[in-house]
N, C-alpha and C positions, 0 to 999 in steps of 0.2 A: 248820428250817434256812433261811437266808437266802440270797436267789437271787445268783449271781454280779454282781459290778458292774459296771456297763455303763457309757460313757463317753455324754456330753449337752455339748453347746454349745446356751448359752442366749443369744439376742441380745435384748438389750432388759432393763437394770437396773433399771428402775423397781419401784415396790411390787411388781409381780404378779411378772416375772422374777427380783428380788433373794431373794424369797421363795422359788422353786421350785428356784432355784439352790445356795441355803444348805440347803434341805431335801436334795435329791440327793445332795448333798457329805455331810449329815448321814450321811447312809445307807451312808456309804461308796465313792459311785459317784465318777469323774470327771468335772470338769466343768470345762469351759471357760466365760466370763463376757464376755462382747463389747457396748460403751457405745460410743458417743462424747462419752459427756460423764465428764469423767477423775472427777469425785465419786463419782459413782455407779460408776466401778469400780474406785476404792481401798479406798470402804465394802466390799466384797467381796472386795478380796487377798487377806488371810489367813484368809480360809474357803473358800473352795473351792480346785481344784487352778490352776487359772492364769485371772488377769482379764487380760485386755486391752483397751488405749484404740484403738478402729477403726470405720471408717463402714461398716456393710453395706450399705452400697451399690455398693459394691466387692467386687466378685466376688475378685480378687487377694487382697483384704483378709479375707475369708473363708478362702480357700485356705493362705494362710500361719499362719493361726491355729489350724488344723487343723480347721477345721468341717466337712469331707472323711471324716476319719477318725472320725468319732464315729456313734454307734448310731442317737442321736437328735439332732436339732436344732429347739429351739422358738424360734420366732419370738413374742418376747414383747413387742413395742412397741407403744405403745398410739395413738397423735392421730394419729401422723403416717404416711398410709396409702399414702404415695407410699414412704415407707422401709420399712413392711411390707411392701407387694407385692414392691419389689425383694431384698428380703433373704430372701422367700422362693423367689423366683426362682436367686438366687446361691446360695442353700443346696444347692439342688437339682444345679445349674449343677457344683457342685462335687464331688458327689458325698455327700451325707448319707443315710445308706441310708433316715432314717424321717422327715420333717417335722412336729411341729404347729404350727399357726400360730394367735393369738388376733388376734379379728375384734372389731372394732367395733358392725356392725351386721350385717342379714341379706345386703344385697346385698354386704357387703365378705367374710362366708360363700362364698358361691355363686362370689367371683371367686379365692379362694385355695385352693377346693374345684376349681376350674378347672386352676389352677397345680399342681394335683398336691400339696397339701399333705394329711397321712393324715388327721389331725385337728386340726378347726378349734374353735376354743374361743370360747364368747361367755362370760366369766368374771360379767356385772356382770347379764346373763339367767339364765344358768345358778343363781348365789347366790339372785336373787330366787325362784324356783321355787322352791331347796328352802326359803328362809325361807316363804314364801307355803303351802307344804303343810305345815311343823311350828307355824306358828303357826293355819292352819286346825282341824289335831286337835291339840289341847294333848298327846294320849297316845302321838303320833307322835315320839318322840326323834329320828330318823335316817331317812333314806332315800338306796336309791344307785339310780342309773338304770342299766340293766343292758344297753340295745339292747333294740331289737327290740319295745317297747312295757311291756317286764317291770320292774319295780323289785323291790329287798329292801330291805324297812322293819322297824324296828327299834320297835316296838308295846308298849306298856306295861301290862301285865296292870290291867283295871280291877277291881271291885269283882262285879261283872257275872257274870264267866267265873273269878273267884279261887275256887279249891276244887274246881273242876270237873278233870277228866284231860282234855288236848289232845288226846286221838285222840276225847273225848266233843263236841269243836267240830265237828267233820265237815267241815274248812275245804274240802275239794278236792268234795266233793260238794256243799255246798249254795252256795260260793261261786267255785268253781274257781282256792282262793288254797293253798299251800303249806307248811308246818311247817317252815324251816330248822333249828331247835330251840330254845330256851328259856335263858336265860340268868339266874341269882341272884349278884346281884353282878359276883364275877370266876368262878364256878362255871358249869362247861357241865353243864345239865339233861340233854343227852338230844332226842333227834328223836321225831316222831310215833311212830315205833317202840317207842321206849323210854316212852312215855306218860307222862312225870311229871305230878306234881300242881302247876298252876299253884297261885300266889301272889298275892295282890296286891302291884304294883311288882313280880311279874316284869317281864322283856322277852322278847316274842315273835319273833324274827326271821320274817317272813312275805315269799313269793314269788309275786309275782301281778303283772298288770296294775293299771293303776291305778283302773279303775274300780271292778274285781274286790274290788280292796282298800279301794276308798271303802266298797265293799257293807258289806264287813266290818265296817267300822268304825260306818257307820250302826246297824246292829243290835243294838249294845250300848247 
């Protein structure tokens, strides 16, 4: 079942906001689309629920556009960091129950983490990482960062561990990493519990730390 729709006011059209804006709308949710440059928010009219042309720099100009009344509000501008800070100031100002704002660098981080924004995004950091650890293990498809130092990586059965039964890995004992469970194809294998018989080019979904999980992957 799919979670109820929530409403988002996205400021900032560009690549990164035109894209999360069209995705949310995709989903069903509402969303408001705030530019001040009218290109970039007519490319957007008729996919989301309402674009509008306004400077967030203008608290007023916020307020009347309903960015008050929505769930979330992401602050999605990128260069221009005098229009970020203020528009997530205004955001706030006006009443957005939930901020995220995307950061430039670390100290533009630490100053909108200051502002009271929930989550701060460094988009062009963040990509590099995860390209940086799937191109490190070629067998690593996927990874999500979970808080807290924990990730779930999406592990690709080698030649190594194919034929062997997953509760015969001993991942929590000998490496203190996880069994999410096992994946063929579009087919769900089953958890450690269930023990199926890996495959080569299964995928393992594994939950551990990161090092926890380099272990792993070393020893094959």
């Amino acid at each position: 079942m799919s979670p109820p729709p929530r409403s988002f006011a996205v400021i900032g059209l560009g690549t990164f906001g035109s894209t999360v804006a069209k995705e949310l709308a995709r989903f069903g949710n509402y969303v408001i689309g705030i530019d001040i440059n009218e290109r970039a928010v007519s490319a957007l009219a008729d996919l989301i629920s309402y674009a509008v042309i306004a400077d967030a720099r203008d608290e007023a100009a916020l307020r009347e556009a309903g960015v008050g009344d929505c769930d979330v509000a992401l602050i999605a501008i990128g260069e221009d960091l005098e229009a970020n800070v203020l528009s997530t100031i205004n955001a706030k100002m006006v009443g957005a129950e939930t901020i995220w704002a995307k950061a430039i660098n670390r100290t533009h981080h630490r100053i909108l983490s200051k502002l009271g924004a929930e989550r701060v995004i460094l988009p062009e950091e963040e990509v590099g990482l995860h390209v940086a650890q799937v191109l490190h293990n070629p067998r690593m498809r996927n990874y999500l960062s979970m808080g807290n130092g924990f990730h779930v990586v999406n592990f690709l059965v080698p030649e190594e561990i194919g034929g062997k039964r997953l509760a015969d890995l001993k991942l929590k004992e000998r490496f203190r990493v996880r069994s999410l469970g096992v994946m063929r194809g579009t087919d769900f294998l089953g958890s450690e519990a269930e023990n199926p018989l890996l495959k080569v080019e299964d995928k393992l979904m594994l939950l551990g730390r990161r090092n926890d999980l380099r272990d792993f992957a070393a020893s094959l």
